[in-house]
C-alpha positions in Angstrom: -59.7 93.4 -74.4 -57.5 95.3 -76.6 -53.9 95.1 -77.3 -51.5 97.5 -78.6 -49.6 96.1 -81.6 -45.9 96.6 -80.1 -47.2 93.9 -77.4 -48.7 91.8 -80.3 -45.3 91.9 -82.0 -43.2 91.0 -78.9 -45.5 88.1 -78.1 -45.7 86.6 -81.5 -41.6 87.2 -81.6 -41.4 85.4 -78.3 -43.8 82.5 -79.5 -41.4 81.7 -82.5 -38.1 81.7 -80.3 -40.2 78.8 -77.9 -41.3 76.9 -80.8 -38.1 77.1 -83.1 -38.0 75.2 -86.6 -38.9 72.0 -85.4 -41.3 72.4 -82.1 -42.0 69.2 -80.3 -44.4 68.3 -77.8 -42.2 70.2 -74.8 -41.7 73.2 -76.8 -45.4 73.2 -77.7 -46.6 73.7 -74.1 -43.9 76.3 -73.6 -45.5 78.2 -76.2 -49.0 77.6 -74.9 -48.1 78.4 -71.3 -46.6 81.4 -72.5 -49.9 82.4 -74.6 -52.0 81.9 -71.6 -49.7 83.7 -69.2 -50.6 87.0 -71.8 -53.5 86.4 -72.2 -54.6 86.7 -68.5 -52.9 89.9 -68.3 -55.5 90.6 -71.0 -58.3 89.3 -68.5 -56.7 90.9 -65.4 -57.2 94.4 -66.9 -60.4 93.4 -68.5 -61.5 92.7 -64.5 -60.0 95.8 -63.1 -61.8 98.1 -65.8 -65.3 96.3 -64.6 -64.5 96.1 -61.1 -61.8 97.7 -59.8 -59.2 96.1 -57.4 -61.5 95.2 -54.7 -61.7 91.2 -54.3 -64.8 90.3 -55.0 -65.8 86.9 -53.1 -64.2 84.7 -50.9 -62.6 84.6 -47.1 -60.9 87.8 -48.3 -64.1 89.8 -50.1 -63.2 93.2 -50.1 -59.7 93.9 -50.0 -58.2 96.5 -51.9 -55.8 94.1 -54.5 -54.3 96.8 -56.0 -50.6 95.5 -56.6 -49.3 92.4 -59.2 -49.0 89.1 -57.8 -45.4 88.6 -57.5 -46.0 85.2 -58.5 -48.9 82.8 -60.0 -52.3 83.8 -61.7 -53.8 87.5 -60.7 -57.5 86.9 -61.8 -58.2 84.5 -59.6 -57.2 86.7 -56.5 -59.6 89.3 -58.1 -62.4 87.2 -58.0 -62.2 85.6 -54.6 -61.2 82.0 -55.8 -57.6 81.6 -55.5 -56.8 78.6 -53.9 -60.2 78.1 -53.4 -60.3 74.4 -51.9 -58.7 76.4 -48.8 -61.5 78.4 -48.3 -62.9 76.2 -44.7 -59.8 76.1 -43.6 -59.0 79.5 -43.6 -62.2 80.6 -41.6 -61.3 77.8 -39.2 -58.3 79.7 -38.8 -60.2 82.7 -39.0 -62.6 81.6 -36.0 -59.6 80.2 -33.9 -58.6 83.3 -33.3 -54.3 82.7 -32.6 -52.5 85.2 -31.4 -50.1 84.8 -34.0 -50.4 84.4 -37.8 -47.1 83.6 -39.7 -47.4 83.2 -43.9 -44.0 81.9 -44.7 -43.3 82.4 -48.4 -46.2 86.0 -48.5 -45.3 86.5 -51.5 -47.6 90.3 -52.4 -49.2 89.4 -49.3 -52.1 87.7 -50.7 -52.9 85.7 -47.2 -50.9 88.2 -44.6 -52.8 91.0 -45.4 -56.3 89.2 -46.2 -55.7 87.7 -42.7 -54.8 90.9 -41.0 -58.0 91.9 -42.1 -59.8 89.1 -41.2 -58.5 88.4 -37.7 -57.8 92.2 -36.2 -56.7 91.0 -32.7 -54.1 89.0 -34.6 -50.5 89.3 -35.3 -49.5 88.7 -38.7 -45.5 87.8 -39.4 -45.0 88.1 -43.5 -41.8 86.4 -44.4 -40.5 86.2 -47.7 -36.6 86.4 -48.8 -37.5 88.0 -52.1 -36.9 91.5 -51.3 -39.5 93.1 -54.0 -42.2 90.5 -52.4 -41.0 92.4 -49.1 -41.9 95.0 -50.9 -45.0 94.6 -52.5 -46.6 93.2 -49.6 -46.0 96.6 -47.6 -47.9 98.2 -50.3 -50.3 95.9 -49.7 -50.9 96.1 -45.9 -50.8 100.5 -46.3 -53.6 100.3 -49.1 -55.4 98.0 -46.9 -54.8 100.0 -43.4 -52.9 97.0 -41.8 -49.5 98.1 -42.2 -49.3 98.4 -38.5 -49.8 94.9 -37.7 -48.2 92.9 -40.6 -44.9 92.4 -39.8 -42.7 91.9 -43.1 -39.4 89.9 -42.9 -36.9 87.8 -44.9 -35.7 84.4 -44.6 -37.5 82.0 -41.3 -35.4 79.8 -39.6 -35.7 77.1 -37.2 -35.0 79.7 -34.2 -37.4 81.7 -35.3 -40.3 78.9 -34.6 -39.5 78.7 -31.1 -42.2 81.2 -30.7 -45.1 79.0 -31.6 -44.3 76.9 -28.3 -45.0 80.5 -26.5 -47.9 81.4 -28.0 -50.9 80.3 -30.0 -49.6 80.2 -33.5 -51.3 79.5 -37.2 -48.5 79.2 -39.9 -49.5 79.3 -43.3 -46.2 78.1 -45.9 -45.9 78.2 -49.3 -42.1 78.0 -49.9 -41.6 76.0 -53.2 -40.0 73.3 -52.0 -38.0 74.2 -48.6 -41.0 73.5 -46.6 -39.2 70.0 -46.7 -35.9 71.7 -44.9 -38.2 74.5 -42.5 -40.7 72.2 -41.3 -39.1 69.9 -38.8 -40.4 68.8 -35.7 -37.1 68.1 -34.1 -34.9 71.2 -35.5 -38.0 73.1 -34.4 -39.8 71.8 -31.7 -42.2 74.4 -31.7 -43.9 73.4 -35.0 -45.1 70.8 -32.0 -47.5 73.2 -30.9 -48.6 75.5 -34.5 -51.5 74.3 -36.6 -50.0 74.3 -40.0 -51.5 74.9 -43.5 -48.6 74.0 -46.2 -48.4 73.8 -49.9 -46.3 70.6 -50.5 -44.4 70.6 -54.0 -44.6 67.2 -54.5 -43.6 67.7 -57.9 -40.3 69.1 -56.8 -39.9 66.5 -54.0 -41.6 63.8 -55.5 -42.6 61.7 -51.8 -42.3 65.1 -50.0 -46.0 65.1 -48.8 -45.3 61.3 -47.2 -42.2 61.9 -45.8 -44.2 65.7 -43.7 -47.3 63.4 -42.9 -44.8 61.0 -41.0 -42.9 64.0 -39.3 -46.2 65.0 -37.8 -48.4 62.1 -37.1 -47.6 62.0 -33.5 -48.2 65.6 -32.8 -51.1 66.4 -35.4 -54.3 65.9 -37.4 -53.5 65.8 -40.4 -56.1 66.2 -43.8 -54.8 66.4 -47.1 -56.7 69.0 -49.4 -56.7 68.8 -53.4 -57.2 71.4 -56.0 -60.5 72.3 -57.1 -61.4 75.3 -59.4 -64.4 77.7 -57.7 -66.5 78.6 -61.8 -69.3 79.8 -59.0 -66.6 83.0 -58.6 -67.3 84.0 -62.0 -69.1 87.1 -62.1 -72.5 87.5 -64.1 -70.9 89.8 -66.5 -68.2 87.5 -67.6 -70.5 85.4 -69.6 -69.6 87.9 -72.5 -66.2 86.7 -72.8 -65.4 83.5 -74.2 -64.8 80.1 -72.8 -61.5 80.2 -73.0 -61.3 83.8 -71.0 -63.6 82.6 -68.5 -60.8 79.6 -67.8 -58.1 81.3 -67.9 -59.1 83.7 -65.5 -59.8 80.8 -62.9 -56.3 79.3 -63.7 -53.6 79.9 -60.4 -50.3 78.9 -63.8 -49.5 76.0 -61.5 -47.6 73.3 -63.4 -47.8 70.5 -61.3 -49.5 69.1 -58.7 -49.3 70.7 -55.4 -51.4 69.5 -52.8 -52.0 70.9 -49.0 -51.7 69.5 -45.9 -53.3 70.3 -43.2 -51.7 69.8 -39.9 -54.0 70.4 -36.7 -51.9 70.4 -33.4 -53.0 68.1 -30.7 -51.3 69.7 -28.1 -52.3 73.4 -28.2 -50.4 76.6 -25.9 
């Protein structure tokens, strides 16, 4: 994995200013966040030279990847394992077949397009209200010959859910925080109806994933899934790199702890 020296340069410069004269124990792990942040780009290229941009395993194995994560780690898309303690639940999405996928927070359209894919009978909503995510994602579905049935969109709001109590709906939400705001039973009784597969940020709404399992206990079954890293993603030829390449390509940057719930409807359109 080469490097050109005017990247070298900026990253050691950028290093420094984290550190400072006297680094502590916070500014440390700024600087070691940062590190690891350039070194997967490192990996990410090393991948794409070997493999391409075709995802290699997973729910989502062979999809053309070829855009930049607008957020969180790249490799592990690559390689199949992203998220990769949601894998059953996404094929029992996958196998219930709704009319109606919304992925609220798509981001690149990691999940709206893998979806569309995956479920061609299937309408996919993309929502996002980062306009470059908007536009990533479109690039997305058109490489991946989708474009015609991901629909891409800004903000969701409560009105918008009233079409889950029409239809048989999946929702899939990863909105850093506002899933405590957008998911609500009573502003939206439609969410009644949806089975629902959100990433609670506990660590930014520390009692957040209490306060959603009492929302919906009346009206859903409700699991709660952990992380878990998927080494088994790791292609053969990546036992030339080192340890510490091999990790960081399986790392997703999350900070903190964010685990998923998911919420099975009891009461189905």
């Amino acid at each position: 994995m080469s490097r050109s020296s005017g990247l070298s340069a900026h990253v050691a410069a950028e290093v420094s200013r984290l550190i400072g004269d006297s680094p502590d124990a916070t500014d440390l792990n700024r600087a070691l966040r940062f590190l690891a942040k350039w070194r997967a780009k490192l990996v990410d290229r090393t991948i794409i030279a070997r493999t391409g941009t075709i995802v290699q395993s997973g729910p989502f194995r062979g999809m053309d990847y070829a855009v930049t994560a607008t957020e969180g780690g790249h490799a592990p898309r690559l390689l199949g394992c992203y998220e990769a303690s949601l894998a059953p639940v996404i094929e029992a999405i996958i196998d219930s077949k709704p009319a109606l996928l919304i992925d609220v927070g798509c981001a690149e359209g990691y999940y709206a397009v893998g979806m569309s894919l995956r479920m061609p009978d299937s309408t996919i909503w993309a929502r996002d209200d980062n306009p470059k995510a908007q536009a990533v994602c479109a690039t997305l579905a058109a490489a991946n010959g989708v474009a015609d049935r991901v629909r891409i969109g800004g903000l969701l709001t409560h009105a918008d859910l009233a079409v889950c109590a029409e239809q048989p709906t999946a929702i899939i939400c990863d909105i850093e925080g506002a899933e405590e705001q957008l998911l609500d039973p009573v502003a939206a009784a439609g969410l009644q109806h949806a089975d629902i597969l959100v990433e609670v940020h506990e660590g930014m709404r520390p009692g957040l994933v209490d306060r959603l399992i009492a929302r919906f206990a009346a009206s859903h079954r409700i699991t709660q899934i952990d992380r878990h890293i998927d080494s088994a993603s790791l292609p053969d030829w990546m036992h030339e790199l080192s340890d510490l390449d091999r990790l960081i390509a399986l790392w997703e940057w999350r900070s903190s702890p964010t685990p998923w719930l998911w919420m099975e409807a009891m009461i189905r359109i």
